[in-house]
C-alpha positions as CSV (number, residue, x, y, z in Angstrom):
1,X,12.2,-10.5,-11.0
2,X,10.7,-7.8,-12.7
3,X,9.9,-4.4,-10.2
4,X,7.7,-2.6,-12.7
5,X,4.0,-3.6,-14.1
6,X,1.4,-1.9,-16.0
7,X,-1.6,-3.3,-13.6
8,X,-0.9,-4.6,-9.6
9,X,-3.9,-6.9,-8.6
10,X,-4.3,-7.4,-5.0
11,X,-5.6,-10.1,-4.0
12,X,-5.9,-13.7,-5.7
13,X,-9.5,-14.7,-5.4
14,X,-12.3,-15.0,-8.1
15,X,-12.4,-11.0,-8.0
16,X,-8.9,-10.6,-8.4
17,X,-8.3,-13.1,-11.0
18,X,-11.3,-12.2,-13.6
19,X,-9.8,-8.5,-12.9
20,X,-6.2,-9.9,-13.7
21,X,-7.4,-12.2,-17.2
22,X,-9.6,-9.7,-18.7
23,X,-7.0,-6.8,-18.4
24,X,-4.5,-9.4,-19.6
25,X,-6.9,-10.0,-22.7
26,X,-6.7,-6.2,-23.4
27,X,-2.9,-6.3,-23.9
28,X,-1.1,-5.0,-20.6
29,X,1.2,-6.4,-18.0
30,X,-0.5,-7.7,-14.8
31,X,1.1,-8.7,-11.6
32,X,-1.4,-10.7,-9.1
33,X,-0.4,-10.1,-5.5
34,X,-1.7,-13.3,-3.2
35,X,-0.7,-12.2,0.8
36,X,-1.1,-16.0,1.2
37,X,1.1,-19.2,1.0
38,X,0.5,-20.9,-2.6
39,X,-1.4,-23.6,-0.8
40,X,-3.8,-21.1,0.9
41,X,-4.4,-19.2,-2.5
42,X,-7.7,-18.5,-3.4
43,X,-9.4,-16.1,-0.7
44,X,-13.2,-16.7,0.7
45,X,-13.6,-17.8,-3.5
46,X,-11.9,-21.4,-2.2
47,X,-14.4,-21.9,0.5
48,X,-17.9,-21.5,-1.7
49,X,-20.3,-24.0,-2.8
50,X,-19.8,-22.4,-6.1
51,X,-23.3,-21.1,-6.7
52,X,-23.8,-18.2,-8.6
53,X,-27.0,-16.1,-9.4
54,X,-27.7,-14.6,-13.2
55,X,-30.4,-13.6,-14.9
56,X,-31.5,-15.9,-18.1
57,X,-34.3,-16.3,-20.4
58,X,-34.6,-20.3,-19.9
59,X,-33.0,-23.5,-20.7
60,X,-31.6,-22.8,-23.8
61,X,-29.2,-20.1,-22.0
62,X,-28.5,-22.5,-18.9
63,X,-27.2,-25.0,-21.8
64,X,-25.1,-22.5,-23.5
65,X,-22.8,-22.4,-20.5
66,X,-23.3,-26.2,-19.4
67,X,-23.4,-28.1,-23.0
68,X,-22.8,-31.5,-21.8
69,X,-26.0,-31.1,-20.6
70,X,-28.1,-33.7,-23.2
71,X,-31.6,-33.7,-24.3
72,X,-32.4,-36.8,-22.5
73,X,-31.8,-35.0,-19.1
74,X,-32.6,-31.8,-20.6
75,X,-36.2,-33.4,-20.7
76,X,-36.2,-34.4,-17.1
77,X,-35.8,-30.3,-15.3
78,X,-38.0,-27.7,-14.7
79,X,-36.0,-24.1,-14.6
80,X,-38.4,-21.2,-14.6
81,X,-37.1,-17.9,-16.4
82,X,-34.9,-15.7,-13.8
83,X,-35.3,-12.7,-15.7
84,X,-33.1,-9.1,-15.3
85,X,-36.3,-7.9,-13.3
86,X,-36.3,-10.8,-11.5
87,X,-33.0,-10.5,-10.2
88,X,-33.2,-6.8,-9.7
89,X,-35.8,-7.2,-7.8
90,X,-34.9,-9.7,-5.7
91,X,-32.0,-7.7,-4.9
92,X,-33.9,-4.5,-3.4
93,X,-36.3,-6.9,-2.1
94,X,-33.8,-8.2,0.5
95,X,-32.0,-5.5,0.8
96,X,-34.7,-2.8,1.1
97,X,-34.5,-1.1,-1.6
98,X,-31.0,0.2,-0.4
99,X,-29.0,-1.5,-2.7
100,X,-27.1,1.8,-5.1
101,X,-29.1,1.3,-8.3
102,X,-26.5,2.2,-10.9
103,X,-24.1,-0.5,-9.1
104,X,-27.1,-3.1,-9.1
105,X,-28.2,-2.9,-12.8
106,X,-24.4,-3.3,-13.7
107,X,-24.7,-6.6,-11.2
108,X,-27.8,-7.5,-12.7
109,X,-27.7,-6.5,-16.5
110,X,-24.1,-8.1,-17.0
111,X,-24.3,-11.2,-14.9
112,X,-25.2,-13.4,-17.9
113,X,-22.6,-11.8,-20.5
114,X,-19.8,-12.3,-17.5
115,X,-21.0,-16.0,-17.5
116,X,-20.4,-16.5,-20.3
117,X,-17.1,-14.8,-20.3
118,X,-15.9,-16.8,-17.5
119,X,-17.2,-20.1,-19.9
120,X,-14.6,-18.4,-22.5
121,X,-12.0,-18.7,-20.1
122,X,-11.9,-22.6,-19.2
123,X,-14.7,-21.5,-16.0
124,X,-16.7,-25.1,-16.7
125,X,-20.5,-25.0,-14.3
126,X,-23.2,-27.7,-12.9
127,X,-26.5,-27.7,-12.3
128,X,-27.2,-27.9,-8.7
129,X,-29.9,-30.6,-8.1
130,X,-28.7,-31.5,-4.4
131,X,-29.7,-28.3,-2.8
132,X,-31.8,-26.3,-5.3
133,X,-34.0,-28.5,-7.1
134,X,-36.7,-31.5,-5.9
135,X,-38.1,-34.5,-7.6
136,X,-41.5,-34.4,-8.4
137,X,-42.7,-36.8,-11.0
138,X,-39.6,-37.8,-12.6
139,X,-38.7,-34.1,-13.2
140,X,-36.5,-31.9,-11.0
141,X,-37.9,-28.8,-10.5
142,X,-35.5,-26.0,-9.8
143,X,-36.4,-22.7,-7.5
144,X,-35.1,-19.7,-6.2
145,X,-33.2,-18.7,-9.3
146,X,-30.0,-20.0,-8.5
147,X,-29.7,-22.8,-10.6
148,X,-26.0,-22.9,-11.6
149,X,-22.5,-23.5,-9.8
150,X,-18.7,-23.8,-11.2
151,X,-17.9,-26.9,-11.2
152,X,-16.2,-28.7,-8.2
153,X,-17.2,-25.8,-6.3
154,X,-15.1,-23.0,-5.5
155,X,-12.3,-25.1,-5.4
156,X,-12.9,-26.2,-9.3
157,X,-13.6,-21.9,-10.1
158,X,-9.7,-20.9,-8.3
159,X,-8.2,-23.9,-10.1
160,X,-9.9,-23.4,-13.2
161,X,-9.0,-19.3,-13.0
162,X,-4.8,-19.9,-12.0
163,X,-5.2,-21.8,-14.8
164,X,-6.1,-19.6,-17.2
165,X,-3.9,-16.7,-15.6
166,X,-0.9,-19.4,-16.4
167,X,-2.0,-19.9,-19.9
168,X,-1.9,-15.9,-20.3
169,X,1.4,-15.3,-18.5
170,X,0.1,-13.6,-15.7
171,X,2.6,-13.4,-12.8
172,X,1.4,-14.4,-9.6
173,X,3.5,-13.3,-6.1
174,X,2.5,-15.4,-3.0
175,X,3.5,-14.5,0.7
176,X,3.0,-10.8,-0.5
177,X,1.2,-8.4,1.1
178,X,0.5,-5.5,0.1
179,X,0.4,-2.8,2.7
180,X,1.0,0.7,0.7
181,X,-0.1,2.3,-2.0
182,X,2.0,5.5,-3.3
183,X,0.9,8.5,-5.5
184,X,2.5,10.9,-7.9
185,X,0.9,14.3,-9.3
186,X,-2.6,12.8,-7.7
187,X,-1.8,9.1,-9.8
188,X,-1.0,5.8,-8.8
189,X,2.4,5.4,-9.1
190,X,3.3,2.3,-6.7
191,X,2.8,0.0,-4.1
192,X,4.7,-1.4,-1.2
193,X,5.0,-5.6,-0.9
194,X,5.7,-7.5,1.8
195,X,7.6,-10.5,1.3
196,X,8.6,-11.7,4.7
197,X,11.2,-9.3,6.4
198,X,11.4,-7.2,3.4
199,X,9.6,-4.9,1.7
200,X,9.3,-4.3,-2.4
201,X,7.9,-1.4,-3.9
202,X,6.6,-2.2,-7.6
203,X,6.0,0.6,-9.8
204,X,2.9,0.8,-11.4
205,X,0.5,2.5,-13.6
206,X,-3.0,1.0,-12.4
207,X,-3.9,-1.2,-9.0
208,X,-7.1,-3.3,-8.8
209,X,-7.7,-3.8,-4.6
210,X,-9.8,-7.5,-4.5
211,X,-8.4,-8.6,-1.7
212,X,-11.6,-9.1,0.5
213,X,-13.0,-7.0,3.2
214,X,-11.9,-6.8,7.0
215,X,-14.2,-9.6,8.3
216,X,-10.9,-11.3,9.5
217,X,-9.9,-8.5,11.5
218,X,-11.4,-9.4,14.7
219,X,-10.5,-5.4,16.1
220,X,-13.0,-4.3,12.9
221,X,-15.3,-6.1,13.2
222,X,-15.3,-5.4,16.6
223,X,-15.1,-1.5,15.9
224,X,-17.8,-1.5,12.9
225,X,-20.1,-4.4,13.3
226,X,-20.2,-4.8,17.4
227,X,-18.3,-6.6,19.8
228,X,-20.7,-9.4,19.9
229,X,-19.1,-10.3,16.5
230,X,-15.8,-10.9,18.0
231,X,-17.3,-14.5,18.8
232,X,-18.1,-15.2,15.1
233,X,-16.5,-18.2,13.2
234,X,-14.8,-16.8,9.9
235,X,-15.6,-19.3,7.6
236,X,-13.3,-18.4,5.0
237,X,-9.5,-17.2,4.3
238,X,-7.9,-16.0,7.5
239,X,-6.2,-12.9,5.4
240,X,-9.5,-11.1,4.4
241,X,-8.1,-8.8,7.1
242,X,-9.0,-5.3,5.7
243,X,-5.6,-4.5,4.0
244,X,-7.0,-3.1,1.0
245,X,-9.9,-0.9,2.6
246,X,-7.3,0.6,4.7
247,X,-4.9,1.1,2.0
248,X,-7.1,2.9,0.0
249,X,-8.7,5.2,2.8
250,X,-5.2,6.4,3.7
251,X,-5.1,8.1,-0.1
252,X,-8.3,9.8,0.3
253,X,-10.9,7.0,-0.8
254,X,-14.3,7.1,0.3
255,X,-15.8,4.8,3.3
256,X,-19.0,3.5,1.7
257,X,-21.7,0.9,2.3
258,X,-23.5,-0.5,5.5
259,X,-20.4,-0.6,7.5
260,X,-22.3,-2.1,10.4
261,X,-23.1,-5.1,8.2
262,X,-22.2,-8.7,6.7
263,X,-23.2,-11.4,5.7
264,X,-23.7,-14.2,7.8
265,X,-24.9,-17.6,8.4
266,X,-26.0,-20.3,10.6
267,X,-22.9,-23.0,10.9
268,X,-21.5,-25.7,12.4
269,X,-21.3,-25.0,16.6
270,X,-18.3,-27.0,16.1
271,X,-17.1,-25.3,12.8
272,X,-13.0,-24.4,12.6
273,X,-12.5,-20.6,13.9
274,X,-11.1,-19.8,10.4
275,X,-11.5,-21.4,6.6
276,X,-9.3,-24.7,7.0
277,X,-8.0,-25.4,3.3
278,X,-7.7,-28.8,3.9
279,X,-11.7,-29.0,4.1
280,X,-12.5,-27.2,1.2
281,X,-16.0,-26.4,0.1
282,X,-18.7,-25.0,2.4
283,X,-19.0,-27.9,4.3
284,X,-20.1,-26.7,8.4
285,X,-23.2,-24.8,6.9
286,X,-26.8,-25.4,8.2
287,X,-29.3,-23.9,5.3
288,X,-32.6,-26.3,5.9
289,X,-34.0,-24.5,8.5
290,X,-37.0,-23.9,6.5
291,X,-37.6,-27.4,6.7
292,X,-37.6,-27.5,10.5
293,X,-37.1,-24.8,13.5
294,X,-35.0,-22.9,15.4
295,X,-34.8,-22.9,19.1
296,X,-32.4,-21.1,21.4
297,X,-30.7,-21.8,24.8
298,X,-33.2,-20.6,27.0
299,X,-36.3,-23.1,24.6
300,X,-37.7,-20.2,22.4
301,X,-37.9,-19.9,18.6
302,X,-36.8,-16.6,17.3
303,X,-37.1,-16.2,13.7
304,X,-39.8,-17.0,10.8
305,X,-37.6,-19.9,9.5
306,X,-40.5,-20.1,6.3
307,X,-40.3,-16.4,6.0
308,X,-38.8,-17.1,2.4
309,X,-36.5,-19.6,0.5
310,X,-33.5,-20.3,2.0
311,X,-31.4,-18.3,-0.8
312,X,-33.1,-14.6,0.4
313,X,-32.8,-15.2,4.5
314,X,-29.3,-17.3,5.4
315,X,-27.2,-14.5,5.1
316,X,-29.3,-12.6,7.5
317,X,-30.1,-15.6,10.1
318,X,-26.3,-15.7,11.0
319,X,-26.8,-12.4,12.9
320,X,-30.0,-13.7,14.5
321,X,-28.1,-16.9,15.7
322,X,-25.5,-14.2,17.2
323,X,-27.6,-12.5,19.3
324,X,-28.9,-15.7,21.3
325,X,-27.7,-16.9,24.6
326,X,-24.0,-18.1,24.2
327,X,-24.4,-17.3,20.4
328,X,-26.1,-21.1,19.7
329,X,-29.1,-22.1,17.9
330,X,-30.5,-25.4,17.7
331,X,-32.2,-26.7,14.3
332,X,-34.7,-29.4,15.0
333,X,-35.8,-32.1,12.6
334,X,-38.2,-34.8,12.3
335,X,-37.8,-37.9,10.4
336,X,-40.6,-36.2,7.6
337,X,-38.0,-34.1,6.1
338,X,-34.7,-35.7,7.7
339,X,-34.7,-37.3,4.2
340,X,-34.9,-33.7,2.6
341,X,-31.8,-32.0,4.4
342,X,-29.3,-30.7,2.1
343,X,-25.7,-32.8,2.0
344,X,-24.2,-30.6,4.3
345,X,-25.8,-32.6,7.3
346,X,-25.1,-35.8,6.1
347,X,-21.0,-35.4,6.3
348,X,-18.9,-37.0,8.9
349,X,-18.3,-33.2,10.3
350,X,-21.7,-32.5,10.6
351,X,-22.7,-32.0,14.5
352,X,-25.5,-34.1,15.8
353,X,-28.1,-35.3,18.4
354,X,-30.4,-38.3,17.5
355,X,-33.2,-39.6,20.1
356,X,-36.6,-41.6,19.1
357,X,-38.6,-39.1,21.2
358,X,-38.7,-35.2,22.1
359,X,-38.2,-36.3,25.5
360,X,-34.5,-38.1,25.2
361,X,-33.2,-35.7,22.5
362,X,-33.8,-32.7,24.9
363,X,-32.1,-34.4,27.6
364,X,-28.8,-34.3,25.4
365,X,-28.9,-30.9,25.1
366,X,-27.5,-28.1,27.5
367,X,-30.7,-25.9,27.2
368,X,-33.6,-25.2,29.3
369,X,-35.6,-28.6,28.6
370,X,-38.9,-27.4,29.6
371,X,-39.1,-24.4,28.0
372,X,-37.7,-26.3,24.6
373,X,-40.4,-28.6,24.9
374,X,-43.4,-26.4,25.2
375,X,-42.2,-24.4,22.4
376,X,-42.4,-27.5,20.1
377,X,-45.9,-28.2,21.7
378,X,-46.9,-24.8,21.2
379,X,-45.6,-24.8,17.7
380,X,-47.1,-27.6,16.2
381,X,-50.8,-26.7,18.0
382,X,-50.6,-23.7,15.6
383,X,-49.5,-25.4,12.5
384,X,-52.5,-25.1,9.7
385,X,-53.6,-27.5,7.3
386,X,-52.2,-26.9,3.6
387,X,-50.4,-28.9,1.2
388,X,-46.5,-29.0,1.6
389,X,-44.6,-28.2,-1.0
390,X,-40.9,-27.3,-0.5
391,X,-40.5,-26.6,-4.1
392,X,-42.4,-22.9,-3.9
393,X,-43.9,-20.9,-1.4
394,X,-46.6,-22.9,-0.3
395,X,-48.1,-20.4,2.9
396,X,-48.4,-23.9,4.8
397,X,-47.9,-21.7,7.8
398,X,-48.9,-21.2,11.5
399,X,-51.4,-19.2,13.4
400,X,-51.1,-17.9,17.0
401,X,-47.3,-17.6,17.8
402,X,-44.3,-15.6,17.5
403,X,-42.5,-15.5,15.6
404,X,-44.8,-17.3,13.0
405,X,-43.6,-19.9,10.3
406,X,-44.9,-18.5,6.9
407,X,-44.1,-21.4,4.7
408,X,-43.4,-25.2,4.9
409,X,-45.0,-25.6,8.1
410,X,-45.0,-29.4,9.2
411,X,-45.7,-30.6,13.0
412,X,-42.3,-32.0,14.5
413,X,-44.3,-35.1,15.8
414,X,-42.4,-38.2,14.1
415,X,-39.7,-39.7,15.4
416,X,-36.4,-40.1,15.6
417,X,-35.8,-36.7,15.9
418,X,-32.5,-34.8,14.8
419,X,-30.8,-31.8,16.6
420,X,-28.3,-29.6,14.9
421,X,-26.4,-27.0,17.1
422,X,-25.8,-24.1,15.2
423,X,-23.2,-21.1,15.5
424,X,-22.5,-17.5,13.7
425,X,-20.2,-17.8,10.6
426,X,-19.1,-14.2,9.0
427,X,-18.3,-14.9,5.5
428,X,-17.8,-11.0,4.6
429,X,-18.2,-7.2,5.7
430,X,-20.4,-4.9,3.7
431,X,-18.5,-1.8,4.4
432,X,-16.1,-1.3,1.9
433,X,-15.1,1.8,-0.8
434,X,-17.1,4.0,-3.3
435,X,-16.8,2.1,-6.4
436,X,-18.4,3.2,-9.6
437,X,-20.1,1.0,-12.2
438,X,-17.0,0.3,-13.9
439,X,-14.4,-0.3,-11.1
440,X,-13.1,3.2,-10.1
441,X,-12.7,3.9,-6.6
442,X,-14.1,7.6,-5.8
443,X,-12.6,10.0,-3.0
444,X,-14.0,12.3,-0.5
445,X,-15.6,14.3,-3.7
446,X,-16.8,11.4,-5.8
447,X,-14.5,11.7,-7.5
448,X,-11.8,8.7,-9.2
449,X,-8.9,8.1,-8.1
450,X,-6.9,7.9,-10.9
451,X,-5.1,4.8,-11.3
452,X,-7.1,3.1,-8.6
453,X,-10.4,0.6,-9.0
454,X,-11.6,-2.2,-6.6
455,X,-13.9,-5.4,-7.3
456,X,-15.4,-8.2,-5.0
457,X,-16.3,-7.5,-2.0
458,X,-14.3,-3.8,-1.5
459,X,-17.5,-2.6,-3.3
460,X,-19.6,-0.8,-1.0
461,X,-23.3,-0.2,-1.3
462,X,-24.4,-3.2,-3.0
463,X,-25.4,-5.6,-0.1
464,X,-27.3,-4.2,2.5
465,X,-28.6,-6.4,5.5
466,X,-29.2,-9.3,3.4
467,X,-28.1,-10.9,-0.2
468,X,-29.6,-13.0,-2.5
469,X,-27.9,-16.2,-2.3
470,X,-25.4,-16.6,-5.2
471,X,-24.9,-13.1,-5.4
472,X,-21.3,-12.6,-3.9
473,X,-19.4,-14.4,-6.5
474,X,-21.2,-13.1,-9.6
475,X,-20.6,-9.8,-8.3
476,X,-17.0,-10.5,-7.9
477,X,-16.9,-11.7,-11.7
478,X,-18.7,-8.7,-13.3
479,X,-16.8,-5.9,-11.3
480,X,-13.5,-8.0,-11.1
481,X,-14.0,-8.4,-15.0
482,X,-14.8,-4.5,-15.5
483,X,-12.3,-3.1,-13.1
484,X,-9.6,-5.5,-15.1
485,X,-11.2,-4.2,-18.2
486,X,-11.0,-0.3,-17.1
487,X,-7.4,-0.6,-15.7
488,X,-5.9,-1.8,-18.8
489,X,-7.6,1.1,-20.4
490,X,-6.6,3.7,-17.9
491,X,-2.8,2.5,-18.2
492,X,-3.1,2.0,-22.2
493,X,-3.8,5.8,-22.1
494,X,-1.1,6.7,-19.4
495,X,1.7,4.6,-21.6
496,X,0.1,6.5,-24.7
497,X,0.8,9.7,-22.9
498,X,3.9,8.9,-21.9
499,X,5.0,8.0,-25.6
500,X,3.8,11.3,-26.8
C-alpha cells in the first residue's frame, strides 16, 4: 500500500469527494481518508434529502442538469427565476447580514457552474414536487427556490460520487482516522492515520480537512453551543466528532464562525440518538409546521410557525424546540391540511396521536391539558380572514397573540386531529476554521497555511443563526470542488519546485 500521496482528503462525504475528483481531474494523486467502516461511508452527505439551492435563470437551466425532463411535463411546472441576488440575499436575510461576503458570493456566484460540474461527473438530480411544489390547476408550482435534489437523495449523491472517485482511481482508506497533521519549514508535510491499533503516517504535499464539524462530540457541543445541547439527537454520522477542527487548530489555524451555533431542526421525539445507516434519507424530520402549530409541555405556542417558508426557519426552530420543557414540541394538525403534510409524516416511523376531537387527543398527551386547549382556543379566535395559499406568502395571519402566525393561518377546528411530538436534531456546528474563497485555511495572521485547505462544513463564517434550506450541500460542492481544485495546484507547484 502506497505511504506517499500528492493530496490526503479527510473525510468521505459530498465535500470530501468533489474535493478528491476535481483535484484528480487536474492530474495529481489523491488519497480519501473515511474514519468510518465502508458501510457507514458517506458522513451527514448519506443522511440528506438531497436538496440543494442554486441560483438559475429559469427552466431552461433546471433542464440542462435534469434532461429527461420532457416537454409534456415541462408544460405542467411553474419555477420562478432564483436569481444570484436572490440567493445572496436570501442568505444575509437569515443570517443577518453576518454571513462573510467574499465567502458568500463564491457560494452564490458558483453554485450553478458546480451543478453542472457535479452533472459532468455522473451526479444525476430530480425535481422535488413532494415537498416543494403544489398543484394548482394542473400545474405544480414550485417556491422557495429550492427546486432541485440529487437523485435518490443523499444516498443516490455518495453512491453516484464513490463512483466516479472509482472510475478516476482515487484510493479510498476506511476505518482511518486521521488524528495528526505534521509540518516541515511551515508546509504540510504529513499526516498521522489510524487504522485500528496502529498508526500510519502518509507523506504528503497538500491535505483537504472535510470531515464535518464537532456536532458529534457531545463534550463540544457542550463546551461551545451550551449544555442544553448535550440532549440533542445527532441526526447524522456519529464520526462528525471534530477531528479536523482540532487538527488544524493544533498547527496554528484560525477558530472562525459563530461557534455558539448550528443548525438545527424539529425531529422525530422518538428519532435514533445518531444517523442509523440502515434508515437512510432524512426520514424522522417534522418541516410542516407552517401548516399547523407548535405547542409546548406546559400548553403554550412559542414561535411564528408562518414567520416564513419552511426552507429560511427549520434550521433555526430546532434550537427553539431545545429550549422547551423536557426539550419536546408538539405539532398540531387538522384534517384541512393533514392531506398537505410532507411524506415524512406519513412513514411507518413517523410518531403519532390521532383523536376525532381536541378533547381526546389532549388526553393522550403528557402535557398540561388545560393550558393546551385554551391556547388552541385562543389561537383560532385571532385567526383573520384571507385567502390561503401555501404556495406564497399569503399574510393569512393572526391578530392579538404571541407569538403571532404571519402566514398560512387556518383555525384548527376540523376533526380528526393529528399530534406530532417533536425533538432537537443537530445536523451540524457553525464554528469551524478561517477559510478563504478558494479553500485555504488561514492562521492566527490571516494568513494560509501552506499545504492546508478545508471544505464543507469546516468553513466558518458562512452560516450564522440560520441557513437557507439547501444551502449545506451546495456549499460543500463549490468549496469541496475549489479546495480540490487549489490543492492540486499548490502541490503541482511544490513537485515543480522540487524538480528544479
Amino acid at each position: 500500500m502506497p505511504q506517499r500521496f500528492d493530496l490526503v482528503v479527510v473525510g468521505a462525504g459530498n465535500a470530501a469527494l468533489c474535493a478528491a475528483i476535481s483535484a484528480k481531474e487536474k492530474g495529481v494523486n489523491v488519497l480519501v481518508l473515511e474514519r468510518g467502516p465502508r458501510h457507514k461511508r458517506g458522513g451527514n452527505s448519506f443522511f440528506t434529502d438531497g436538496a440543494i439551492r442554486f441560483a438559475f435563470n429559469g427552466k431552461d437551466d433546471i433542464r440542462a442538469i435534469i434532461p429527461k425532463l420532457t416537454d409534456e411535463e415541462a408544460s405542467k411546472i411553474n419555477i420562478p427565476r432564483y436569481s444570484e441576488v436572490d440567493y445572496y440575499e436570501d442568505l444575509m436575510r437569515v443570517t443577518n447580514g453576518q454571513s462573510n461576503p467574499e465567502l458568500a458570493k463564491q457560494l452564490v456566484t458558483k453554485s450553478y457552474k458546480t451543478i453542472k460540474w457535479m452533472k459532468e461527473q455522473g451526479v444525476n438530480f430530480d425535481l422535488i414536487y413532494d415537498n416543494q411544489s403544489f398543484l394548482k390547476d394542473g400545474v405544480y408550482q414550485f417556491w422557495g427556490g429550492l427546486p432541485v435534489k440529487t437523485e435518490d437523495k443523499g444516498v443516490g449523491l455518495i453512491k453516484q460520487l464513490n463512483a466516479r472517485a472509482e472510475q478516476l482511481g482515487i484510493d479510498i482508506w476506511y476505518d482511518s482516522r486521521a488524528i495528526k497533521l505534521n509540518t516541515e519549514d511551515q508546509r504540510i508535510s504529513s499526516i498521522v492515520v489510524q487504522q485500528g491499533d496502529k498508526e500510519v503516517t502518509v507523506e504528503t504535499k497538500s491535505v483537504v480537512l472535510a470531515c464535518g464539524s464537532f456536532e458529534a462530540n457531545k463534550k463540544m457541543r457542550s463546551e461551545h453551543i451550551g449544555e442544553e445541547w448535550e440532549a440533542a439527537i445527532v441526526r447524522g454520522t456519529e464520526f462528525n466528532t471534530g477531528d479536523g477542527i482540532t487538527m488544524a487548530l493544533e498547527i496554528g489555524a484560525q477558530r472562525y464562525g459563530e461557534w455558539s451555533g448550528c443548525h438545527s431542526i424539529g425531529t422525530d421525539a422518538n428519532a435514533p440518538k445518531v444517523g442509523d445507516f440502515t434508515k437512510p434519507g432524512d426520514i424522522f424530520k417534522k418541516h410542516s409546521y407552517p401548516l399547523g402549530i407548535m405547542i409546548n409541555k406546559d400548553g403554550y405556542r412559542f414561535v411564528d410557525e408562518g414567520a416564513d417558508f419552511r426552507n429560511y426557519t427549520y434550521a433555526k426552530y430546532g434550537r427553539e424546540i431545545l429550549k422547551q420543557p423536557g426539550h419536546i414540541a408538539y405539532q398540531v394538525y387538522d384534517s384541512q391540511v393533514r392531506p398537505m403534510l410532507r411524506k415524512e409524516y406519513d412513514l411507518e416511523e413517523a410518531t403519532f396521536y390521532q383523536a376525532e376531537t381536541l378533547e381526546e387527543l389532549v388526553d393522550q398527551l403528557p402535557v398540561n391539558k388545560e393550558q393546551f386547549l385554551q391556547t388552541i382556543k385562543e389561537y383560532n379566535s385571532a385567526v383573520q380572514e384571507g385567502n390561503y395559499n401555501p404556495t406564497e406568502k399569503d399574510g393569512k395571519n393572526t391578530r392579538g397573540i404571541t407569538p403571532p402566525k404571519s402566514n398560512w393561518a387556518l383555525e384548527v377546528k376540523e376533526g380528526p386531529f393529528y399530534v406530532f411530538p417533536v425533538t432537537c436534531g443537530i445536523t451540524f456546528s457553525f464554528g469551524a476554521l478561517h477559510v478563504n474563497s478558494v479553500g485555504e485555511v488561514l492562521d492566527q495572521e490571516e494568513k494560509p497555511i501552506s499545504g492546508l485547505f478545508a471544505a464543507g462544513e469546516m468553513v466558518g463564517g458562512i452560516f450564522y443563526r440560520n441557513y437557507p434550506g439547501g444551502s449545506g450541500l451546495m456549499s460543500g460542492a463549490v468549496f469541496g470542488k475549489l479546495a480540490g481544485e487549489s490543492a492540486a495546484q499548490y502541490a503541482n507547484e511544490v513537485k515543480a519546485d522540487t524538480i528544479k
